[in-house]
C-alpha positions in Angstrom: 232.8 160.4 101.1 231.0 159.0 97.7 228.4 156.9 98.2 228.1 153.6 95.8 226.0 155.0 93.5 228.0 158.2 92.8 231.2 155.9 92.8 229.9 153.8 90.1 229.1 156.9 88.0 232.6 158.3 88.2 233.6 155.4 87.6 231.7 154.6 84.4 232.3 158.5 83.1 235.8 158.0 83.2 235.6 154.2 81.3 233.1 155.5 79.0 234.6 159.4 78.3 237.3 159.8 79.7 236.0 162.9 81.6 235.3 163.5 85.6 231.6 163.5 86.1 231.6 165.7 88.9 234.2 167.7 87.7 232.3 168.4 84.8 229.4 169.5 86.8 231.7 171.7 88.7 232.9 172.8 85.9 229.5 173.7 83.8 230.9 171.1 81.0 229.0 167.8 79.7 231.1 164.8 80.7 230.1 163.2 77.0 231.3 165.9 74.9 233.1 168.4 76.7 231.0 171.5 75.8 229.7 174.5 77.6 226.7 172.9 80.0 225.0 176.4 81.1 221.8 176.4 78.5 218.9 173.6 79.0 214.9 173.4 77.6 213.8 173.2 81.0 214.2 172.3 85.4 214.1 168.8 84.1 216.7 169.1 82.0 218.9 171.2 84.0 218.3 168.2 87.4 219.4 165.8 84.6 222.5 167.5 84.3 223.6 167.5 88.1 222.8 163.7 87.7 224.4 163.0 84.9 227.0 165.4 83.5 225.0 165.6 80.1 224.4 169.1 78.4 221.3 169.7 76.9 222.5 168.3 73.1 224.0 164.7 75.2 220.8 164.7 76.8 218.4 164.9 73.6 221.2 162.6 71.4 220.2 159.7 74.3 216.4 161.0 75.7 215.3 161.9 72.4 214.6 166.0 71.8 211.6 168.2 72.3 210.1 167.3 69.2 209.0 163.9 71.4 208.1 165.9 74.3 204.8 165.1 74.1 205.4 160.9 73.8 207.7 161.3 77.0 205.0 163.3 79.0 202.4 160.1 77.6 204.2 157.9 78.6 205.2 159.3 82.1 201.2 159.8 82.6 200.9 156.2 82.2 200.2 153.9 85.5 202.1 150.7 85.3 199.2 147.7 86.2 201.1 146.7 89.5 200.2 150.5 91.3 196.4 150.1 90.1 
């Protein structure tokens, strides 16, 4: 049984690409594009895939590509005020 979350995903793949998001998975395809989903930059990447369906190009076209590696990993060293 899906929980809400993953329901709500499926659900949204199929409005937004017409594509099964966990068949894509299962499949080793990206859910945006329909390409082969078996090369990635890194762990990172590769976990973002089982969560979202997105190959390695889908991935960089939304989270931005390794040239801004280094303003992601700034960014995620940051402390937001409210955990101080």
């Amino acid at each position: 049984m899906m929980s809400e979350l993953d329901k709500f995903k499926e659900e949204s793949a199929m409005s937004l690409f017409g594509r099964s998001r966990l068949l894509a998975i299962a499949g080793n395809s990206c859910v945006k594009c329909g390409e082969s989903a078996a090369d990635f930059r890194d762990e990172i990447s590769k976990k973002e895939f089982g969560i979202s369906g997105f190959c390695q190009v889908c991935q960089d076209d939304i989270f931005g590509g390794s040239d801004q590696d280094d303003l992601k990993d700034e960014i995620l060293d940051q402390v937001h005020p409210i955990f101080e």
